[in-house]
C-alpha positions in Angstrom: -5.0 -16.0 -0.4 -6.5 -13.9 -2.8 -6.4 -11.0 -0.2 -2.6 -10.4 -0.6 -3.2 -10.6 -4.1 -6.0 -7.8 -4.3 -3.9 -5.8 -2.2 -0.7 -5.9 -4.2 -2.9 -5.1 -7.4 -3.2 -1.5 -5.4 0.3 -0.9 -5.1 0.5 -0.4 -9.2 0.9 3.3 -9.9 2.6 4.0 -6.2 6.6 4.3 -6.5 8.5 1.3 -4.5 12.0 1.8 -3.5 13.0 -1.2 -3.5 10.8 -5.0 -3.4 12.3 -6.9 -0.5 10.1 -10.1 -0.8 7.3 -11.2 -2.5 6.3 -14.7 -1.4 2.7 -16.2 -1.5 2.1 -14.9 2.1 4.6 -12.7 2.7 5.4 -9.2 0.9 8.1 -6.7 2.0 8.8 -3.4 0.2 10.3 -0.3 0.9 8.3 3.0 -0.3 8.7 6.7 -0.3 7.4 8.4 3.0 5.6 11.2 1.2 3.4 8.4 0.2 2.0 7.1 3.7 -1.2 8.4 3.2 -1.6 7.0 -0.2 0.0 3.0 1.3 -2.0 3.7 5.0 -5.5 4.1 2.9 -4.8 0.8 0.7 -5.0 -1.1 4.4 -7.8 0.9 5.7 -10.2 -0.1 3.0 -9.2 -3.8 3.2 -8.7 -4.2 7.4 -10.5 -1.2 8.6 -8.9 1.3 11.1 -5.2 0.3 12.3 -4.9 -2.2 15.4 -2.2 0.2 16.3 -1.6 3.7 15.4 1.8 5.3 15.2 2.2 7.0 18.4 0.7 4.3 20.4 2.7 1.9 22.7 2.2 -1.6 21.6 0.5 -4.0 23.7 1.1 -7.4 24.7 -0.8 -8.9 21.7 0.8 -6.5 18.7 4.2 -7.7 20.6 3.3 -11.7 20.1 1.9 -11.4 16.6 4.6 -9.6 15.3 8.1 -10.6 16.7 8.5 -13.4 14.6 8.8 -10.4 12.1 10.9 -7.8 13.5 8.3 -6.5 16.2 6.4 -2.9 16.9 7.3 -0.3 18.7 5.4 2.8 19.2 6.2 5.1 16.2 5.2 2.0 14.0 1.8 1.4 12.6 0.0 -2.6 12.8 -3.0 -3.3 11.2 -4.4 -6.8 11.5 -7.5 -8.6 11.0 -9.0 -12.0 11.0 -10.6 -13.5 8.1 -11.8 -17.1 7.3 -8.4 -18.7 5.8 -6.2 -16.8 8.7 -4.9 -13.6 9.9 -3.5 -10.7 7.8 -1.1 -8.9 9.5 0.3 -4.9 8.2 3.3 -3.3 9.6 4.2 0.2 8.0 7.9 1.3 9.7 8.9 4.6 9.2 12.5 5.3 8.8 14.4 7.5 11.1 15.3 9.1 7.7 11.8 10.7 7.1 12.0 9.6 3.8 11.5 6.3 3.2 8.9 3.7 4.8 8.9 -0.5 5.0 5.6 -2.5 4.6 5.4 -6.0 5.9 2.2 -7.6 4.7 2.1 -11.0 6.0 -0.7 -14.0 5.9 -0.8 -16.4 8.8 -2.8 -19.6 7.7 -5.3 -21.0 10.0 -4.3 -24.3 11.1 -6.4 -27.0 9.6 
């Protein structure tokens, strides 16, 4: 999807830690914290306002669509959003370190 692809072209020019994966529909990376702002606007802009802010208990839904990836939990931030060719789905997990930060961005193809 050319989403992923338009949002990975606005990483360039942001520091990454470390580049976990970088599949067709699945990216993980680990950035610096002091950067959240910059990596949390990037998702605004493309999905609108998070499906769930850090500091807010996950419900039943942000529990389904994300345990095949590791989950959410409450200090955790899950932006998702539906588009014609399937879901996109944004985790940002801060690290108990307060320095660094993992991004999961992850494209779930509608079934055809």
């Amino acid at each position: 999807m050319s989403f992923l692809k338009n949002v990975t072209d606005k990483f360039n020019g942001l520091a990454i830690c470390e580049q976990r994966a970088e599949e067709e529909d699945y990216n993980e990376l680990i950035f610096f914290s002091k950067d959240l702002e910059q990596w949390y606007d990037i998702f605004v802009e493309f999905l609108g306002d998070p499906a769930k802010p850090a500091g807010v208990e996950p419900c039943d839904k942000d529990l389904v669509i994300t345990d095949e990836y590791g989950g959410i939990c409450g200090n955790q931030t899950l932006f998702y959003k539906e588009f014609d060719e399937g879901v996109v789905v944004v985790m940002l997990w801060p690290w108990q370190d307060k320095v660094h930060t993992t991004l999961k961005v992850i494209f779930l193809k509608k079934a055809e």
